[in-house]
Short mmCIF file of the C-alpha atoms (twelve columns), coordinates in Angstrom:
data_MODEL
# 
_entry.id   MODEL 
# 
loop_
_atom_site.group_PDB 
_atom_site.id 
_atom_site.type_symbol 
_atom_site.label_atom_id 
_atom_site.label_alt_id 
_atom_site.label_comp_id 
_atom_site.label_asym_id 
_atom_site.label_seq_id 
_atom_site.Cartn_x 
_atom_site.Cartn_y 
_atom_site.Cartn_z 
_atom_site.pdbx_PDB_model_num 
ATOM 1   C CA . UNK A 1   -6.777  265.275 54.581 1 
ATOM 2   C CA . UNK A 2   -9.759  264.332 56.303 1 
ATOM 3   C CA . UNK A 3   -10.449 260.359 58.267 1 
ATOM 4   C CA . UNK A 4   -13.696 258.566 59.442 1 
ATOM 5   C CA . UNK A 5   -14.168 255.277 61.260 1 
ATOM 6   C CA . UNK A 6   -15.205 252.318 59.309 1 
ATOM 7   C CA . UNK A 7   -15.934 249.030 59.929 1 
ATOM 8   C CA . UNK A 8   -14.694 247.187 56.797 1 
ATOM 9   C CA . UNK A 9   -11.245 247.751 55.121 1 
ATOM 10  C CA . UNK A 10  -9.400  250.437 55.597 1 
ATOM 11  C CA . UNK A 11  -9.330  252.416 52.454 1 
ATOM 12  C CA . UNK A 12  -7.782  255.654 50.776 1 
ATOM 13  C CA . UNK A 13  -9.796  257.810 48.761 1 
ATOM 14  C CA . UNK A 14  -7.352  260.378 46.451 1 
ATOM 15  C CA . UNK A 15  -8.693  263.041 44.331 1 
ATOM 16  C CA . UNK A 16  -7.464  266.166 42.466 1 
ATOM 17  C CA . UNK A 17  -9.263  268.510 39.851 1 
ATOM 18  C CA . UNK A 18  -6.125  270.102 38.529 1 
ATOM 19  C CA . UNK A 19  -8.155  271.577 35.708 1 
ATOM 20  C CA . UNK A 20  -10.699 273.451 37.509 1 
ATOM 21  C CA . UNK A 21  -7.929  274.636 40.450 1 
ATOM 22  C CA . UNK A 22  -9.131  272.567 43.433 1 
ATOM 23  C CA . UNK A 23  -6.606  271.271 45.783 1 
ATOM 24  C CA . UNK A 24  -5.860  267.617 46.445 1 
ATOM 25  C CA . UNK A 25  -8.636  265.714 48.601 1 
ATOM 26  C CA . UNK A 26  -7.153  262.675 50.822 1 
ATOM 27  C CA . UNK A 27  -9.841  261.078 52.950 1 
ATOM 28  C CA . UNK A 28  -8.876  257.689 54.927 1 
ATOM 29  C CA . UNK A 29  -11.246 255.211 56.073 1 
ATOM 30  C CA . UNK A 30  -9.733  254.005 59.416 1 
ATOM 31  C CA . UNK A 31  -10.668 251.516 61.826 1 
ATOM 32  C CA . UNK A 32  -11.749 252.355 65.170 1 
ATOM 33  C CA . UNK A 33  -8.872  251.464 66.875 1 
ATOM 34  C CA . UNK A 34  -7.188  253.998 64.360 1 
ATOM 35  C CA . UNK A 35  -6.945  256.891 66.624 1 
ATOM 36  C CA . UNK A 36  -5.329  255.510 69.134 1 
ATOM 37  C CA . UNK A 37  -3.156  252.396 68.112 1 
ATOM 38  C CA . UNK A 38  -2.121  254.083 65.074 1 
ATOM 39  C CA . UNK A 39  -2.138  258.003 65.400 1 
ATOM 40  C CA . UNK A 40  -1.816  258.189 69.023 1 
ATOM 41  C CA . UNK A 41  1.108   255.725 68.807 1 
ATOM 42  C CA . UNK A 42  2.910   258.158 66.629 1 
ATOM 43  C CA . UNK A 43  2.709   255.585 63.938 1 
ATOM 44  C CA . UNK A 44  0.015   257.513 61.243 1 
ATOM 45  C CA . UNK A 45  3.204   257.888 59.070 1 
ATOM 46  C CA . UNK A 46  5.767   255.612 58.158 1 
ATOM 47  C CA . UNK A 47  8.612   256.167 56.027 1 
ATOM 48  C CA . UNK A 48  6.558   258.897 54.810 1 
ATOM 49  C CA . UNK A 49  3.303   257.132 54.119 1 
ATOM 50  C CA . UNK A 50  -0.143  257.058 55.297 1 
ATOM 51  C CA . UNK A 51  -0.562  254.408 58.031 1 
ATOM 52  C CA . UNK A 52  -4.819  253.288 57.550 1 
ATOM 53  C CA . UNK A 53  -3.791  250.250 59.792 1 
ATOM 54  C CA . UNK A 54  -0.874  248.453 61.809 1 
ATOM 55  C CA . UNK A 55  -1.794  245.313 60.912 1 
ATOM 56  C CA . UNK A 56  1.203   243.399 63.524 1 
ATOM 57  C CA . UNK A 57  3.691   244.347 65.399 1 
ATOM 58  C CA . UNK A 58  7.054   243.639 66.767 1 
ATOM 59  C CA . UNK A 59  6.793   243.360 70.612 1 
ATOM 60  C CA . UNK A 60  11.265  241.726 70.083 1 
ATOM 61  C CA . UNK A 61  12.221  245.287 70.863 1 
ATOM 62  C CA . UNK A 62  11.732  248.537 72.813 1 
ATOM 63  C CA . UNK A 63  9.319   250.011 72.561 1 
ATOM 64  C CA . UNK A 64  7.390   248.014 70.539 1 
ATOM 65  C CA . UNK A 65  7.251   249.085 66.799 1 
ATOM 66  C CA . UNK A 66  4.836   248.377 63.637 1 
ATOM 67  C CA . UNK A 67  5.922   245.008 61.154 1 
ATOM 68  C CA . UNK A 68  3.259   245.202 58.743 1 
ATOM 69  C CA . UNK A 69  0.725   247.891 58.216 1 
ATOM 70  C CA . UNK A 70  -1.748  248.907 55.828 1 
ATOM 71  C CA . UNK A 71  -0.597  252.181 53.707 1 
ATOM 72  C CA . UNK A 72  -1.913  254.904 51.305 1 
ATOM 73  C CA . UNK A 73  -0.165  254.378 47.973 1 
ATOM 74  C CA . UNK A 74  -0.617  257.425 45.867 1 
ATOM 75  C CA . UNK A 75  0.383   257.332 42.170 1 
ATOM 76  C CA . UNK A 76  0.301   259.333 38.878 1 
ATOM 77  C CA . UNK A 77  -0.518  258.203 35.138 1 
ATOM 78  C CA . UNK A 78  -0.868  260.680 32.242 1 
ATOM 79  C CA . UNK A 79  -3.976  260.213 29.903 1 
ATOM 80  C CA . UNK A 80  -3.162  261.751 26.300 1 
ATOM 81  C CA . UNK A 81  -7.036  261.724 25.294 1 
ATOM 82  C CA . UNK A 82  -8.719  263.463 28.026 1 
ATOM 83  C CA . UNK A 83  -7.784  263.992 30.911 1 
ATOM 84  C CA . UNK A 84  -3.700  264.939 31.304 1 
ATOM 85  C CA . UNK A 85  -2.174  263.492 34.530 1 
ATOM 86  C CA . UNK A 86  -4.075  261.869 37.015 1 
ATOM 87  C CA . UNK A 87  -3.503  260.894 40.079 1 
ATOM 88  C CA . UNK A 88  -4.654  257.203 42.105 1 
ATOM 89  C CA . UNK A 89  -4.939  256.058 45.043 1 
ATOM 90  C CA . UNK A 90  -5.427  253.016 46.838 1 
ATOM 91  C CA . UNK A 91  -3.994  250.709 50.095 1 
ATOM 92  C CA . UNK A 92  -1.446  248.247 49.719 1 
ATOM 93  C CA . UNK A 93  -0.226  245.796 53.150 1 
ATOM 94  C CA . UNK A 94  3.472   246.741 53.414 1 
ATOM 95  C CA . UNK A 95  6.022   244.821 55.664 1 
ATOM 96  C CA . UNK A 96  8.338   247.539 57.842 1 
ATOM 97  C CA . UNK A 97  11.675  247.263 57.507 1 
ATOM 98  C CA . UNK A 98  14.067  248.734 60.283 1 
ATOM 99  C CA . UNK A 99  17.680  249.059 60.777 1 
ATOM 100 C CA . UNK A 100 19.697  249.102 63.077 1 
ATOM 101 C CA . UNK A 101 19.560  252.731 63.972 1 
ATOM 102 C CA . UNK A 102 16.024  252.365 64.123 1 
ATOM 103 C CA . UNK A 103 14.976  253.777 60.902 1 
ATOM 104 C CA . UNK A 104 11.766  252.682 59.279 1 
ATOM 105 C CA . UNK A 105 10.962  251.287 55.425 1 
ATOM 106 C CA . UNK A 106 8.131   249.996 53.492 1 
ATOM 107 C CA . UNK A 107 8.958   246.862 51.561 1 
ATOM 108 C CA . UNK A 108 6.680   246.856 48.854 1 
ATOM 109 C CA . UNK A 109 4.382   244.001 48.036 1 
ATOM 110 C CA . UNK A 110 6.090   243.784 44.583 1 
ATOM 111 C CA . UNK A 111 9.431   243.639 46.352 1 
ATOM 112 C CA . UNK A 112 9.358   240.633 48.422 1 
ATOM 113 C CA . UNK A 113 10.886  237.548 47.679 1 
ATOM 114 C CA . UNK A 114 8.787   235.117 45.509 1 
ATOM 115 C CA . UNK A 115 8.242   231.818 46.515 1 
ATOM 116 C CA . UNK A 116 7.034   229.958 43.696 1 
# 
């Protein structure tokens, strides 16, 4: 996994050459305040994702902890022409769920409530 500063979105970039025997490439484009809001906060995973971005937080509790953030969504399609499986990547703004014991999840954009 590699990371370098950007200053538009923050982006995933997800590659694998399972046919010619290369392992998985994962390179983040963070922001600059990355490094230190994010990693340095011990908040570059979440629920076992890649954090690109906190995007707000909760300052109700103590310490305060992430409510939204921008994360690495990885997924896997198979191609019966060409290719086999591949693998996909992009960045998806999450809300963070916790619980009482303090346990973080990702709610899904397709999982929230619609309001139509």
């Amino acid at each position: 996994m590699e990371s370098n500063v950007t200053d538009g979105e923050p982006a995933i970039v997800f590659s694998s050459k399972v046919e010619y025997g290369d392992e998985p490439r994962v390179e983040l484009s963070v922001p600059r305040t990355w490094a230190r809001q994010v990693a340095g906060g011990g908040w570059a995973v979440v629920a076992g994702r890649s954090v690109v971005d906190v995007l707000e937080w909760d300052d109700s509790v103590t310490p305060v902890r992430t409510a939204r953030v921008r994360t690495a969504l990885i997924w896997a399609d198979y191609d019966a022409r060409m290719h086999g499986w591949r693998a996909h990547a992009d960045t998806r703004t999450c809300r963070v769920a916790w619980t009482s014991e303090g346990t973080a999840s990702l709610v899904m954009p397709w999982g929230e409530p619609s309001h139509a």
